[in-house]
N, C-alpha and C positions, 0 to 999 in steps of 0.2 A: 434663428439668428445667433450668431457667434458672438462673445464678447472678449473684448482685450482686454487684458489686465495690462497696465505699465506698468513694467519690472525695471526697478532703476539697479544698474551698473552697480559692481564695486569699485569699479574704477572711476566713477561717476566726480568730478571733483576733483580729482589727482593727476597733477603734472606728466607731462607727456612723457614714456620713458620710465617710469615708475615702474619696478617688480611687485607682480600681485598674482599670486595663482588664483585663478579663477576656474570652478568647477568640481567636479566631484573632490572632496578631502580622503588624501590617501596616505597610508602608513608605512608605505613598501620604503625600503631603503631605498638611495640614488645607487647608482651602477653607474662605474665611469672606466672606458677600455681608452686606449690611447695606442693608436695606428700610425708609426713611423715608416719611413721607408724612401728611399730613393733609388738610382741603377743597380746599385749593388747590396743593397741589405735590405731589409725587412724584419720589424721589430713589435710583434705585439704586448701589450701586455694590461693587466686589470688593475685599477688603481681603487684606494681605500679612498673616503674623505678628507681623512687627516696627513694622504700624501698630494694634496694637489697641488700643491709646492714643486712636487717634482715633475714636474708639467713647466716648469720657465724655464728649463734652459731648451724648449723645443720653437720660443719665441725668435730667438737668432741663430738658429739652426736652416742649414741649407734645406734639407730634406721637406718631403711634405708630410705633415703631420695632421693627422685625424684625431679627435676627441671627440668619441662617441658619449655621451650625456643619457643615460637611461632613467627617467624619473626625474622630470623639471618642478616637480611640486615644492620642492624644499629652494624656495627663492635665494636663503641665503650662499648654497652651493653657486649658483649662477652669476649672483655679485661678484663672488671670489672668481671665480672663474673670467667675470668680464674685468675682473681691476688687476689679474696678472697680465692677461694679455691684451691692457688697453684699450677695450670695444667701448665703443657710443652706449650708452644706458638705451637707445632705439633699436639697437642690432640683438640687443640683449631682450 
């Protein structure tokens, strides 16, 4: 016979929308590349944390722009991230 343990959420409690990593605790830096481009140019390039600033002017920019995100464990990257470009706290 099997037994359940109930394992209660860390999120268990907490408004909907709320950033919380959940899961293995990890030490690796974030990694953030940033993929421009439209008919005539193409732009890649690797961004620090303390440049994600320079990531707003791709918000009123025609082109379409990519932000690759590698390492979502560090919540407060993804705050900033959703409060430049405006995202629902859900999308995030």
């Amino acid at each position: 016979m099997f037994r359940f343990q109930k394992r209660i959420s860390k999120k268990a409690g907490l408004s909907p929308g709320t950033l919380i990593h959940i899961g293995e605790k990890k030490t690796e830096q974030v990694k953030m590349q940033v993929i421009d481009y439209d008919d005539e140019h193409l732009e890649e390039k690797d961004l620090d944390l303390a440049s994600i600033e320079d990531c707003l002017h791709l918000k009123d920019s025609p082109t379409v722009s990519w932000i690759n995100i590698d390492g979502i464990h560090q919540v407060d990257v993804i705050k900033e991230i959703g409060k430049i470009f405006s995202l629902h706290s859900l999308i995030l």
